[in-house]
C-alpha positions as a Markdown table, in Angstrom:
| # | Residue | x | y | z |
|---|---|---|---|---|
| 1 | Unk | 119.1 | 109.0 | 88.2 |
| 2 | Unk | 119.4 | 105.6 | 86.1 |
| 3 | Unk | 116.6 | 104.3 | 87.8 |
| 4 | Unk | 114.0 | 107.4 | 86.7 |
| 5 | Unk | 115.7 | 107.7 | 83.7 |
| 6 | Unk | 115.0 | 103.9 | 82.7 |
| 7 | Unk | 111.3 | 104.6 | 84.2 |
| 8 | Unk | 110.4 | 108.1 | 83.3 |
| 9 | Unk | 108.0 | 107.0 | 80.0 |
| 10 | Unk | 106.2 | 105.3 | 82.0 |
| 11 | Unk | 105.3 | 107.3 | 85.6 |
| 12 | Unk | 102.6 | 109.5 | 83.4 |
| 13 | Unk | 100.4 | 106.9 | 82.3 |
| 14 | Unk | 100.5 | 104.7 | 85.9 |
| 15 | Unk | 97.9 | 105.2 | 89.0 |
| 16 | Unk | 99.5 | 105.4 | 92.6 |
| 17 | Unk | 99.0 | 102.9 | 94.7 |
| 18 | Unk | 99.2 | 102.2 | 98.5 |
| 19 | Unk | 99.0 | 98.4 | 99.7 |
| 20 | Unk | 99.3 | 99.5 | 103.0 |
| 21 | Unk | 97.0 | 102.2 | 102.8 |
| 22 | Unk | 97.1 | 105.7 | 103.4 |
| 23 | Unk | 100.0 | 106.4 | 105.5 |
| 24 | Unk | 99.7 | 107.7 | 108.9 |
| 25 | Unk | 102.5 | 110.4 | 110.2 |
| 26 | Unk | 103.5 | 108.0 | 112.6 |
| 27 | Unk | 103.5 | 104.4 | 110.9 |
| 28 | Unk | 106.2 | 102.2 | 111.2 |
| 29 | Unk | 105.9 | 101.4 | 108.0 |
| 30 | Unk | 104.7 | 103.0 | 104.5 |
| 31 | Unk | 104.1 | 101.2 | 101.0 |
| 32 | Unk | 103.4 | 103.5 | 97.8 |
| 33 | Unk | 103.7 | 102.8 | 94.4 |
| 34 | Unk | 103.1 | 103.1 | 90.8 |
| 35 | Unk | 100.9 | 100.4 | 88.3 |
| 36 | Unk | 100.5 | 100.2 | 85.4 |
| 37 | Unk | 99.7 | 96.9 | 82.8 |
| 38 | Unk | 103.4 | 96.0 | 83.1 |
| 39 | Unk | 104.0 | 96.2 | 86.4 |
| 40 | Unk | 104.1 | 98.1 | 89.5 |
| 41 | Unk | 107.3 | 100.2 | 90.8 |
| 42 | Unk | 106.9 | 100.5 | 94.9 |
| 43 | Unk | 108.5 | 102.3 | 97.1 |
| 44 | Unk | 109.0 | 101.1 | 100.6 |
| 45 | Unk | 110.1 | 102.8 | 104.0 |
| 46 | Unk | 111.2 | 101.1 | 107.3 |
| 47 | Unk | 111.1 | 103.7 | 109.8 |
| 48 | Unk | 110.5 | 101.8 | 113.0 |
| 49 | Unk | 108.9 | 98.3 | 114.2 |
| 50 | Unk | 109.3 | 95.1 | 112.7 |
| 51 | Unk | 112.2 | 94.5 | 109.7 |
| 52 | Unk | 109.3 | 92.3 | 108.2 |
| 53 | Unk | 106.9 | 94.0 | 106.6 |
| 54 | Unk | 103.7 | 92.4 | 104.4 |
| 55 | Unk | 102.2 | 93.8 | 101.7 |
| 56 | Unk | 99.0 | 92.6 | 101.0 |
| 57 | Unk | 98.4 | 92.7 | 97.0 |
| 58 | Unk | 95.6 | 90.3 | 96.5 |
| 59 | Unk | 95.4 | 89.2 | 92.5 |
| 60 | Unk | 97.2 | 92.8 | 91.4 |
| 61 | Unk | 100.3 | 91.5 | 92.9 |
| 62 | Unk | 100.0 | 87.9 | 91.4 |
| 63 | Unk | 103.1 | 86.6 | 92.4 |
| 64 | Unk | 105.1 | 88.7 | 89.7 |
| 65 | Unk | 108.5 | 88.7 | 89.4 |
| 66 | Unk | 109.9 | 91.2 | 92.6 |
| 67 | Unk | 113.4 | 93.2 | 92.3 |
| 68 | Unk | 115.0 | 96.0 | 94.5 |
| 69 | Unk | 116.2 | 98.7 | 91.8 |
| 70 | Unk | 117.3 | 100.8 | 94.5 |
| 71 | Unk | 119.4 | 100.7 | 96.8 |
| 72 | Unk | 121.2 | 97.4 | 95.2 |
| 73 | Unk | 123.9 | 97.5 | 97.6 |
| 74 | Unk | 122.5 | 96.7 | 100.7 |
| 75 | Unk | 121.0 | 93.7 | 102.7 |
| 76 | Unk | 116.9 | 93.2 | 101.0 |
| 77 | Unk | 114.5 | 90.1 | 101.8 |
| 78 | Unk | 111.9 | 89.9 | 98.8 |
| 79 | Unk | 109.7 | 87.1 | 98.9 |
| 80 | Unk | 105.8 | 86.2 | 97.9 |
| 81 | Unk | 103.7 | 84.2 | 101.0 |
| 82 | Unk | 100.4 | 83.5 | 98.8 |
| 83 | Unk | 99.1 | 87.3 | 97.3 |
| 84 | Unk | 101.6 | 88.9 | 99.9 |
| 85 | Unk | 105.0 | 90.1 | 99.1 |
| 86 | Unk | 106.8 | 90.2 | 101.9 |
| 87 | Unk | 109.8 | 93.1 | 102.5 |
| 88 | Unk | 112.3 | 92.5 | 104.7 |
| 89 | Unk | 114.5 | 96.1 | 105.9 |
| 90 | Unk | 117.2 | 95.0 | 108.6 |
| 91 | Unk | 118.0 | 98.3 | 109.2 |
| 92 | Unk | 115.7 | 100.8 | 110.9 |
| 93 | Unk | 115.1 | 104.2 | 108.8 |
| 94 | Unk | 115.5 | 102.2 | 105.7 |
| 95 | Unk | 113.9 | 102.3 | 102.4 |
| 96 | Unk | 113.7 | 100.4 | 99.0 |
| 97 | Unk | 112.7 | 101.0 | 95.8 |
| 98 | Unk | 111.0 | 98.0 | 94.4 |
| 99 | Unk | 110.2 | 96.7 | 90.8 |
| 100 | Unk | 107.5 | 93.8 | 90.3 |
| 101 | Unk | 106.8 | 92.1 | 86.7 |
Protein backbone atom coordinates (compact mmCIF):
# COMPACT_ATOMS: atom_id res chain seq x y z
CA UNK A 1 0.00 0.00 0.00
CA UNK A 2 3.18 2.48 0.42
CA UNK A 3 3.92 1.93 -3.03
CA UNK A 4 0.29 3.20 -4.43
CA UNK A 5 0.05 5.49 -1.86
CA UNK A 6 3.47 7.27 -2.80
CA UNK A 7 2.06 6.92 -6.62
CA UNK A 8 -1.65 7.40 -6.48
CA UNK A 9 -1.49 11.41 -7.85
CA UNK A 10 0.03 10.37 -10.45
CA UNK A 11 -1.76 6.92 -12.21
CA UNK A 12 -4.70 9.40 -13.51
CA UNK A 13 -2.83 11.59 -15.66
CA UNK A 14 -0.32 8.56 -17.20
CA UNK A 15 -1.06 6.33 -20.50
CA UNK A 16 -0.48 2.48 -20.20
CA UNK A 17 2.04 1.08 -21.82
CA UNK A 18 3.21 -2.40 -23.10
CA UNK A 19 6.96 -2.76 -24.27
CA UNK A 20 6.29 -6.20 -24.92
CA UNK A 21 3.10 -5.78 -26.52
CA UNK A 22 -0.21 -6.95 -26.03
CA UNK A 23 0.06 -9.97 -23.90
CA UNK A 24 -0.95 -13.26 -25.05
CA UNK A 25 -2.80 -15.80 -22.47
CA UNK A 26 0.12 -17.96 -22.72
CA UNK A 27 3.35 -15.71 -22.79
CA UNK A 28 6.12 -16.39 -20.77
CA UNK A 29 6.55 -13.14 -20.15
CA UNK A 30 4.31 -9.82 -19.88
CA UNK A 31 5.51 -6.08 -19.51
CA UNK A 32 2.82 -3.26 -18.71
CA UNK A 33 3.20 -0.01 -17.41
CA UNK A 34 2.33 3.46 -16.67
CA UNK A 35 4.17 6.98 -18.36
CA UNK A 36 3.97 9.88 -17.82
CA UNK A 37 6.74 13.04 -18.26
CA UNK A 38 8.50 11.86 -15.10
CA UNK A 39 8.79 8.59 -15.67
CA UNK A 40 7.32 5.21 -16.23
CA UNK A 41 6.11 2.71 -13.29
CA UNK A 42 6.16 -1.04 -15.04
CA UNK A 43 5.09 -3.95 -13.99
CA UNK A 44 6.70 -7.13 -14.91
CA UNK A 45 5.66 -10.97 -14.67
CA UNK A 46 7.96 -14.09 -15.16
CA UNK A 47 5.69 -16.90 -15.56
CA UNK A 48 7.74 -19.34 -17.50
CA UNK A 49 10.88 -19.32 -20.05
CA UNK A 50 13.93 -17.45 -19.75
CA UNK A 51 14.85 -15.48 -16.22
CA UNK A 52 16.13 -12.81 -18.81
CA UNK A 53 13.74 -10.91 -20.16
CA UNK A 54 14.33 -7.58 -22.62
CA UNK A 55 12.33 -4.83 -22.82
CA UNK A 56 12.71 -2.99 -25.80
CA UNK A 57 12.02 0.92 -25.04
CA UNK A 58 13.61 2.64 -27.86
CA UNK A 59 14.24 6.68 -26.93
CA UNK A 60 11.01 6.49 -24.21
CA UNK A 61 13.14 4.44 -22.08
CA UNK A 62 16.46 6.54 -22.52
CA UNK A 63 18.45 4.94 -20.24
CA UNK A 64 16.68 6.41 -17.13
CA UNK A 65 17.37 5.66 -13.83
CA UNK A 66 15.64 1.78 -13.20
CA UNK A 67 14.49 0.62 -9.45
CA UNK A 68 12.31 -2.36 -8.23
CA UNK A 69 9.78 -0.68 -5.70
CA UNK A 70 8.21 -3.91 -5.24
CA UNK A 71 9.08 -6.66 -4.04
CA UNK A 72 12.47 -5.18 -2.45
CA UNK A 73 13.27 -8.26 -0.77
CA UNK A 74 14.11 -10.55 -3.19
CA UNK A 75 16.87 -11.42 -5.82
CA UNK A 76 16.24 -8.53 -9.17
CA UNK A 77 18.77 -7.94 -12.22
CA UNK A 78 18.01 -4.42 -13.63
CA UNK A 79 20.20 -3.33 -16.22
CA UNK A 80 20.12 -1.04 -19.61
CA UNK A 81 21.86 -2.90 -22.98
CA UNK A 82 21.60 0.31 -25.44
CA UNK A 83 17.40 1.45 -25.46
CA UNK A 84 16.72 -2.05 -23.73
CA UNK A 85 16.27 -2.61 -20.09
CA UNK A 86 16.87 -5.83 -19.32
CA UNK A 87 14.85 -7.77 -16.20
CA UNK A 88 16.22 -10.48 -14.80
CA UNK A 89 13.43 -12.90 -12.47
CA UNK A 90 15.33 -16.03 -11.10
CA UNK A 91 12.38 -17.48 -9.99
CA UNK A 92 9.65 -18.73 -12.20
CA UNK A 93 5.97 -17.25 -11.45
CA UNK A 94 7.64 -14.09 -10.39
CA UNK A 95 6.91 -10.54 -10.72
CA UNK A 96 8.24 -6.93 -10.13
CA UNK A 97 7.18 -3.73 -9.86
CA UNK A 98 9.54 -1.40 -11.51
CA UNK A 99 10.20 2.41 -11.35
CA UNK A 100 12.28 4.28 -14.16
CA UNK A 101 13.38 8.14 -13.94
Amino acid sequence: MAVYRAYRERIPGMMPIWPLGLPGWYDEHVAQGLADDDGILLAVWRRGGDAEIRLPFGAAGGARPAAVLFPTDVPTGLEWDGDDLVVTLPEELSARLIRLG
